[in-house]
N, C-alpha and C positions, 0 to 999 in steps of 0.2 A: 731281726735275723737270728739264728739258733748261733749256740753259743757252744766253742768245748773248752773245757779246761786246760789249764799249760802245765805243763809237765814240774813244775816250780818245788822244789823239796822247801820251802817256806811251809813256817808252824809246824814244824816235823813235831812227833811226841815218841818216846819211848813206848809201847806197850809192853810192858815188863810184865811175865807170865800171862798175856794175853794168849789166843787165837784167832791169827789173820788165813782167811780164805782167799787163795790167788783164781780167779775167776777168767781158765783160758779158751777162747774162743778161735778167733783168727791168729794166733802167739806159740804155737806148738813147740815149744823150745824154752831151752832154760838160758842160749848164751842172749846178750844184748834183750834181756828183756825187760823196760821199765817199771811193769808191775811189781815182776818178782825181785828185782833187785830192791827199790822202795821198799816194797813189804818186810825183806829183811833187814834193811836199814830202819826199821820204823820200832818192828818188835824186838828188837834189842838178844841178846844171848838167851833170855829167858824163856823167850815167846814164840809161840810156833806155830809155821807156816804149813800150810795145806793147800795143794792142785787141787782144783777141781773142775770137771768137764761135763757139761748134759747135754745128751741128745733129746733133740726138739725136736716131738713127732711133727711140729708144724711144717717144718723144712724139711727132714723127712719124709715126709708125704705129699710134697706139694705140687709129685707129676713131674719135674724137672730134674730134681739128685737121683743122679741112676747108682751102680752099683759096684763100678769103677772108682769114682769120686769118693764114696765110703768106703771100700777098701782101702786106698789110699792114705787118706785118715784115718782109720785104724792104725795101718804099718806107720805113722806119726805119733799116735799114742801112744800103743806102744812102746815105743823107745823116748817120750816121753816119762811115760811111767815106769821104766826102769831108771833115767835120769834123777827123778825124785827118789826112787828108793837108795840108790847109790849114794843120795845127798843127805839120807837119814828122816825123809818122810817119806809121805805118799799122795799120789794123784786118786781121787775120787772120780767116778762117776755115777752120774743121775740120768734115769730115761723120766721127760715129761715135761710139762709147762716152765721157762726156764725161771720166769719169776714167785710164780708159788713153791716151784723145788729149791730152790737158793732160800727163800727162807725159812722153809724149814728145817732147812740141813744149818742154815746157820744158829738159828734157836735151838736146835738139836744138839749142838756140839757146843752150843756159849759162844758163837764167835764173835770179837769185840768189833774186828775188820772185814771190809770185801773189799778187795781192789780187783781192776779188769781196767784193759785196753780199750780204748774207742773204737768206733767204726763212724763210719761213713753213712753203710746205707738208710734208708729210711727205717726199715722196718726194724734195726738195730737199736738205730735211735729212740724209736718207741719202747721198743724193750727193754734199754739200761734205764729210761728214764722211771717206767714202770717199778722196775726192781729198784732203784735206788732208793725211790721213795717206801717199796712193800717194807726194804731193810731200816731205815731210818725212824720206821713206825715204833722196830721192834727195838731202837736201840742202839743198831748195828752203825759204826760210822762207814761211809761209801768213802772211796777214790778211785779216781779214775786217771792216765795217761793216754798220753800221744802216740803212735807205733806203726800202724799203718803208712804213715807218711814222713819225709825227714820237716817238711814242713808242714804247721796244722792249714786247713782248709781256710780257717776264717783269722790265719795269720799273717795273709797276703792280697792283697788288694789294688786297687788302681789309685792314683794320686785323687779322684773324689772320692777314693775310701768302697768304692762298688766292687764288687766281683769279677772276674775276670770271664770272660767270654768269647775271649781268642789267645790262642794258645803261643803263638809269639811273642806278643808284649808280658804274659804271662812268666815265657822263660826268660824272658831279662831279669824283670825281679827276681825271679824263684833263685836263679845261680847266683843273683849275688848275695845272696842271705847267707849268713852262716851259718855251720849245719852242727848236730848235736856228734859228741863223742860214742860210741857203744858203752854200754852198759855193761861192768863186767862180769862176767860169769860165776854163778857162787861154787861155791869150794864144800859148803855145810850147809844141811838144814837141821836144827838142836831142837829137843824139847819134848818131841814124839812121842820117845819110846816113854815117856814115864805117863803118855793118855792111854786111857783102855777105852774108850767110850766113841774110840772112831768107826766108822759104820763102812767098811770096805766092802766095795762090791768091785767082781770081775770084770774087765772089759769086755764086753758082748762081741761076740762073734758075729762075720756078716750075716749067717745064717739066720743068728738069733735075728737081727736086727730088719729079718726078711728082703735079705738084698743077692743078687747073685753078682757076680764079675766073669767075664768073657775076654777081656783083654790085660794081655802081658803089660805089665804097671813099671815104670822107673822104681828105681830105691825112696823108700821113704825116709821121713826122718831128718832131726838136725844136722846128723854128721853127715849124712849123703849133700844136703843141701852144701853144708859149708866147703866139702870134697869138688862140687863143682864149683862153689866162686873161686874156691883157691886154682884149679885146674884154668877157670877163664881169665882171671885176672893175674895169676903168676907167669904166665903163658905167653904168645903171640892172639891169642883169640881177641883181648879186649881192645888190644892194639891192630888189627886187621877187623873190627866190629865195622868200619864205616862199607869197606871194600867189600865184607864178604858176606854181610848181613842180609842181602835182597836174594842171595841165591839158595833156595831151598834143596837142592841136589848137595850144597854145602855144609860142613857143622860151624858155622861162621855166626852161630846165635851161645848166649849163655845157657839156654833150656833152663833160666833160674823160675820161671816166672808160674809154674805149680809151687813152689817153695815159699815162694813171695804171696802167693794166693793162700796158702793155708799157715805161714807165716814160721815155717820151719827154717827161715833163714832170716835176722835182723836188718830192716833197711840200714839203719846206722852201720850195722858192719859192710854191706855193701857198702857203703859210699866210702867208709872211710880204704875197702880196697882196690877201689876205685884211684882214690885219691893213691896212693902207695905205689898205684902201675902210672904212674905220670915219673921213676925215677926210671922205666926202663924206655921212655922214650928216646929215639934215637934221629927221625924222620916228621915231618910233616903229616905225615900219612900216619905214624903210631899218633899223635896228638890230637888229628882229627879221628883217629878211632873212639879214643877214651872219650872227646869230647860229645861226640853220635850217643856213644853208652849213658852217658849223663842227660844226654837231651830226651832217650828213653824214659829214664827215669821222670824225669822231668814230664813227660805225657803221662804218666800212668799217678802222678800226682795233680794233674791238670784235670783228667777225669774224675778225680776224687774230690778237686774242688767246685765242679759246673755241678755235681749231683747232691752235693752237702748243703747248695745252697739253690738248687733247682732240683727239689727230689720228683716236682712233675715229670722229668726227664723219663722216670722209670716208667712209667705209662702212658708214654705220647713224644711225638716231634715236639723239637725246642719250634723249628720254621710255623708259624701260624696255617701259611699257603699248605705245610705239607700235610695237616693234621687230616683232610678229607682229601688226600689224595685216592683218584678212583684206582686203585692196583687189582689188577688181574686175577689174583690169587687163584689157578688154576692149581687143582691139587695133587694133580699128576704129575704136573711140570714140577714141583715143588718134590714130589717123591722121586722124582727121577734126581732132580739136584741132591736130596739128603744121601741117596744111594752113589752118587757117582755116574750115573748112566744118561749124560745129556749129549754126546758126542763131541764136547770138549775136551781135549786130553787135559790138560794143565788143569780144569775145574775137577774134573774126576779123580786126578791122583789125587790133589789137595783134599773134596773130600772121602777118597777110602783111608788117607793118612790119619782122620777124624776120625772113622770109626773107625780104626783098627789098633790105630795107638789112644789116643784121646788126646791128641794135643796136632796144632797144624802150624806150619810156618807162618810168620806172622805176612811174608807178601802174598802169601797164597791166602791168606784169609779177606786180603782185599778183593784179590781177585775174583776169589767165591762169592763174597757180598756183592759186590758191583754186578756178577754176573746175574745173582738171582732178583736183585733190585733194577738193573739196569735194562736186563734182557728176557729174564722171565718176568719182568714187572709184577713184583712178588711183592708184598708188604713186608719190609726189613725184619718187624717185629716173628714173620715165623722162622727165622731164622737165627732171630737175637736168641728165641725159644730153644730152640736145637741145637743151638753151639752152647748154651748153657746147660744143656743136657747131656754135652758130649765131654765140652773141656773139662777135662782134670785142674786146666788153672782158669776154670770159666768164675768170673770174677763182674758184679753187675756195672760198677762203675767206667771198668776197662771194655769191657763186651757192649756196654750200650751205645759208652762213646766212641766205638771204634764202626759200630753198625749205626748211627745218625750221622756219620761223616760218611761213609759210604752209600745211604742212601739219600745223601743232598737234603735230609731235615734235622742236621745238627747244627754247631756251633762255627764249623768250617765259612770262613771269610771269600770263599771260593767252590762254592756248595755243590755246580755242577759238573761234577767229573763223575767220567764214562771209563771203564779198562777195556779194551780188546784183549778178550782173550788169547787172540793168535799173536800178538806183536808184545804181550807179556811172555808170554812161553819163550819166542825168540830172544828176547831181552833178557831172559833173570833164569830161564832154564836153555842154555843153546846148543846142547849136547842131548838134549831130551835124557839125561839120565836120570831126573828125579819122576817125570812123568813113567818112564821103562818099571824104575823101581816101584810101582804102586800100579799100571795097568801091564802087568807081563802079558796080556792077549796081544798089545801091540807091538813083539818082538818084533823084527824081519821086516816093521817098513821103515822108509828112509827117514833120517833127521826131516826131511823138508816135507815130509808127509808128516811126519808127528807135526808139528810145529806149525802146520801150513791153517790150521782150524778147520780144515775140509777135506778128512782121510775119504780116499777113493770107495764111494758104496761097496765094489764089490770088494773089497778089504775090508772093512765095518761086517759086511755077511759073513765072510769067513773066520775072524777072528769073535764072531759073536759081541761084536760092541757098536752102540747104538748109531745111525745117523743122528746131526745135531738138530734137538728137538726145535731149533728154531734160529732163524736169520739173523748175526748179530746186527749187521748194516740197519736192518727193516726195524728191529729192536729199538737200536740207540735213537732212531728218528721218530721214534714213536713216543719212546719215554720223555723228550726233548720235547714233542707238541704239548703232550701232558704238561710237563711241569712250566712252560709258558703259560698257559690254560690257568694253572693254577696261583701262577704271580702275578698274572692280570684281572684274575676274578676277586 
């Protein structure tokens, strides 16, 4: 089984008048960062620390990063890289291969170190393993950290020592483990100013970087991130999470979770303000709030561990049965769901809130899955495709396993569940105000007509919005013969 390293400050060394290269990826931030903090525990007052960031034409180009998601990260660097010059260095960046650019910038500059954060995904994996070794050729010693997750992937297990495969028995272990302190924040980075031999390049503009943006972006950056944990967690929010979380007409969510994806907010400090809103509880209800917010957390570290140790995931159903599942993949019906335009209310606002902002409530993203797997019997995958295209905190471990549990070929112990759209809307939207807020054609007809899944034709004609491109009833019984078909074949 693959292997990551623990975070273990064992055989520390001074590097005294060395240069260590902090190598940030998914880590955008200086507060709670293990790399950076280590690195300047390691080179001592003498020795000096350097950011450095490259853009990977391969991810860049790969047809999925649109131009939203790099802006965004930009407005991250940026005040990244004003954080390091305030601290008395500087963040570098590189456009190109990330394992031939990293060593040449490191033979370039003498650098004695390169630390960077783990990941999860496959193709990650391949890459630090790549570089590690291109650096260790030349000399260079590597380390690397835990960060992405409070717990590492292959540090929790089942009592035979296997992986975990169901996400319940999973969150027993996972909470009762102990979690790590935050890392604290540096105050200095020394040593700098006396190199001349540093190679600063500009941070590329979207422009340059051939990218355009069309939609209004959230703040970027650490201090925006840390501005909303402190707002959700000092607040009534984390404490009303359980109650007001399913309603998307609601701000009953942390909206942390682009921060968390591009890593402009530390897990570690999350949890530990987490842990810190357990003094304002007063109710049964605040307690199972905080405890819902932990169980989040908890899922998005359960994805991180089915894919570190099942990276098939990324290319195929975990379900055998599902892997030749016949889907429909009509592609009209497929463009009408990516636009909004199926005659669903609650599918269509969910997704114009996708394209318009790049982020969608998290029960509306069931409901969009279910519908286009369930009812447009759509293969999951082109829509795992499109929401990775769209989200801002589209993220492959939380995104894939969030679309194989909705299309019944994931890891789910309970694989076939169906949403009604009509009786979701009733349920988590009942005032039809979040559906109004994203389809304004349907002003002026009733609650019971928004919410009914069957607005009157001639309202559909007048307001210019579609009848529904298809029967849910006829749907759900259709996808149901299929997937029988395919657990008995």
């Amino acid at each position: 089984m693959p292997q990551i390293a623990s975070n273990s400050g064992k055989n520390r060394e001074i590097l005294s008048g060395q240069i260590a290269l902090v190598w940030h990826r998914r880590d955008l931030r200086i507060d709670d960062n293990p790399t950076l903090s280590e690195a300047i525990s390691q080179v001592g007052e003498q020795g000096i620390v350097i950011g450095l960031f490259i853009f990977d034409p391969d991810i860049l180009d790969d047809g999925v990063t649109e131009g939203s998601k790099v802006d965004f990260m930009l407005g991250c660097l940026r005040e990244l890289q004003a954080n390091y010059r305030r601290l008395g260095s500087e963040l570098l960046f590189m456009y190109g291969q990330p394992v031939q650019s990293i060593r040449e910038l490191a033979k370039a500059i003498n650098a004695s170190h390169v630390f960077f954060n783990q990941d999860v995904e496959p193709f990650a994996i391949k890459r630090d393993r790549e570089a590690t070794q291109a650096l260790q050729e030349i000399g260079v010693k590597v380390q690397s950290f835990i960060d992405i997750g409070l717990i590492a992937p292959d540090a929790i297990a089942t009592q035979s020592g296997e992986p975990y495969k169901v996400y319940t028995p999973f969150w027993r272990n996972w909470q009762s483990k102990s979690k790590p302190q935050p890392f604290t924040s540096p105050h200095k980075l020394t040593g700098l100013a006396n190199y001349e031999n540093l190679p600063v390049i500009p941070l590329p503009s979207l422009r340059e970087l051939k990218f355009i943006n069309d939609i209004t972006l959230p703040k970027a950056g650490e201090a925006a991130a840390l501005e909303l944990l402190e707002t959700f967690c000092d607040g009534n929010g984390i404490l009303r999470y359980q109650t007001e979380r399913d309603f998307p007409a609601h701000a009953g969510t942390s909206t942390l979770s682009t921060h968390l994806r591009f890593g402009t907010v530390g897990i570690r400090r999350v949890w530990e303000k987490a842990i810190a809103a357990e003094q304002l509880v007063r109710s049964e209800e605040d307690a199972a709030g905080i405890t819902t917010w932990k169980q989040e957390l908890a899922w998005r570290e359960f994805y991180q561990h089915v894919l570190f140790y099942f990276p098939e995931l990324e290319t195929g159903a975990y379900r055998p049965q599902m892997r030749n599942f016949p889907w429909d993949d009509d592609e009209e019906k497929f463009t009408a769901w990516c636009e909004g335009r199926t005659g669903y209310p609650i599918v269509d606002a969910a997704m114009r809130q996708l394209n318009q902002t790049g982020w969608m409530h998290n029960r509306c993203r069931m409901i969009v899955a279910s519908f286009l797997t369930k009812d447009l019997i759509i293969n999951w995958q082109w829509g795992e495709r499109y929401f990775m295209q769209k989200l801002l905190d589209g993220d492959l471990a939380a995104n894939n396993g969030g679309w194989q549990w909705s299309a019944s070929s994931g890891m789910d112990p309970k694989p076939l569940r169906i949403f009604n759209p009509a009786s979701q809307a009733r349920k988590y939207d009942p005032e039809g105000e979040y559906i109004l807020r994203w389809l304004p054609e349907l002003q002026g007809l009733t609650t019971a007509e928004l919410l009914s899944g069957n607005i009157p034709p001639h309202q559909c004609k007048k307001r210019d919005y579609p009848l529904p491109i298809v029967d849910h009833n006829m749907q759900q019984q259709k996808f149901k013969k299929l997937y029988q078909d395919c657990k008995t074949n």
